[in-house]
N, C-alpha and C positions, 0 to 999 in steps of 0.2 A: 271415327273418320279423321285421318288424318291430314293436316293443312298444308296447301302450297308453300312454299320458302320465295322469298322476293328479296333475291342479288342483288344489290345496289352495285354497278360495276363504273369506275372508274376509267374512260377509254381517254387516249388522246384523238381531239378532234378529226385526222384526218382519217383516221379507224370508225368512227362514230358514224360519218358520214357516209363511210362506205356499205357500213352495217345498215342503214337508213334507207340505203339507194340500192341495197338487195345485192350488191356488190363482192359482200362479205359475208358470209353466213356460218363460218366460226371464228371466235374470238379465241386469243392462245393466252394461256395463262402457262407459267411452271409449279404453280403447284393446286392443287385438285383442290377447291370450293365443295364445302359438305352440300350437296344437292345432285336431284334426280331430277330426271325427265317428266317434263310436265309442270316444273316449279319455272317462275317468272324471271326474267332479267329485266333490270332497269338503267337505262343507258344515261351514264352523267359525264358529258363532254367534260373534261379537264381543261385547264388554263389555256388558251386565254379566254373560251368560250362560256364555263364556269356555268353549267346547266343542264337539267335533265331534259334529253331532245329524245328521248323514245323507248321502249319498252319491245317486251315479246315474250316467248315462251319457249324454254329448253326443252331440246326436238329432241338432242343423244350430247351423253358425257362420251369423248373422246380420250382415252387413255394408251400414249405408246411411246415410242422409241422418237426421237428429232426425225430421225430419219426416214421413218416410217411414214409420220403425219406428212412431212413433204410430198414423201412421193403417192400417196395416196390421196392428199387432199389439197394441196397447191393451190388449184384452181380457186379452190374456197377460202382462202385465209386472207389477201385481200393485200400481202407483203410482198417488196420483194425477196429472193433467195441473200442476198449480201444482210439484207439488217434482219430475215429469221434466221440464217445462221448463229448472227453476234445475239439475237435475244436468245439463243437456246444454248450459248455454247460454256461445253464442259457440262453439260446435264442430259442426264438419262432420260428423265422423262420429257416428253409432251403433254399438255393437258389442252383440248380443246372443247369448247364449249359450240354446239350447234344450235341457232338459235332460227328461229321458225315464227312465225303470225309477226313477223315485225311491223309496229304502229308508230310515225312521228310524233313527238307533240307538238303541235303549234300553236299561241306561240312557246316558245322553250321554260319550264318553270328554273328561274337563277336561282342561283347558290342566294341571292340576296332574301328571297322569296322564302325560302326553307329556313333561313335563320331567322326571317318574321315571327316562326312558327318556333322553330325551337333553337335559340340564342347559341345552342352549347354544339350544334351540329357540323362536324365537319367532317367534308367529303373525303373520303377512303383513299389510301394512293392505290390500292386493288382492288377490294371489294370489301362490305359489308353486307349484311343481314340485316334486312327493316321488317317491322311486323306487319299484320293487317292493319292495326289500330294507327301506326304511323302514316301509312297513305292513304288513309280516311282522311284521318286529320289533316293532310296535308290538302286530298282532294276537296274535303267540304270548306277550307279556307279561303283556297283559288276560285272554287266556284263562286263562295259568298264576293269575292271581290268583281266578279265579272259585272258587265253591264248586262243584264239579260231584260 
């Protein structure tokens, strides 16, 4: 059986927030992240916010032309047309990631929080690959720290 993949994705906050708020329900990338549908995203607001605020799970890889994704999918990408043109422009591809069961976390675990845990971690300017054993770890350390 084989296991989920969990994207640690690098968004700027005003993307993040949109994704959060059901606003945005694909995220654009230019180039295709090795993952399939049904494998996890984890949402890591970039500077100045600097924290994981939310999670979900890839609903469909989107794969096509700039021009295509526009005109197909507009409504869901959460930009406007002047700055995805300049993110996309001179490139063939689009890559969209459709992201589905989106959950907040409250409150947000900080960049400061994850180098508690591991000193040597730094947050992706795209995306990485964490394993299970990583957000165990990560989850049974926030947990031990709550007041329960």
């Amino acid at each position: 059986m084989k296991q989920n993949k969990y994207l640690f994705l690098a968004i700027k906050p005003e993307f993040a927030n949109k994704i959060l708020a059901k606003e945005k329900t694909i995220e654009l990338r230019k180039v295709r992240p090795n993952i399939k549908e049904g494998d996890y995203i984890i949402i890591y607001a970039s500077s100045p916010v600097k924290g994981v605020v939310g999670f979900g799970r890839i609903k469909k890889i989107i794969d096509t032309s700039p021009y295509e994704m526009w005109r197909i999918y507009s409504s869901q990408l959460g930009i406007d047309k002047i700055r995805y043109d300049n993110y996309f422009l001179d490139r063939k591809k689009a890559i969209g990631i459709e992201i589905e069961s989106i959950r907040t976390i409250q409150p947000m675990i900080t960049l400061e929080a994850i180098k508690g845990i591991d000193i040597s971690f730094t947050p992706p300017q795209g995306y990485r690959y964490v394993s299970n054993s990583q957000i165990l770890q990560l989850l049974q350390t926030i947990v031990s720290k709550l007041d329960v």
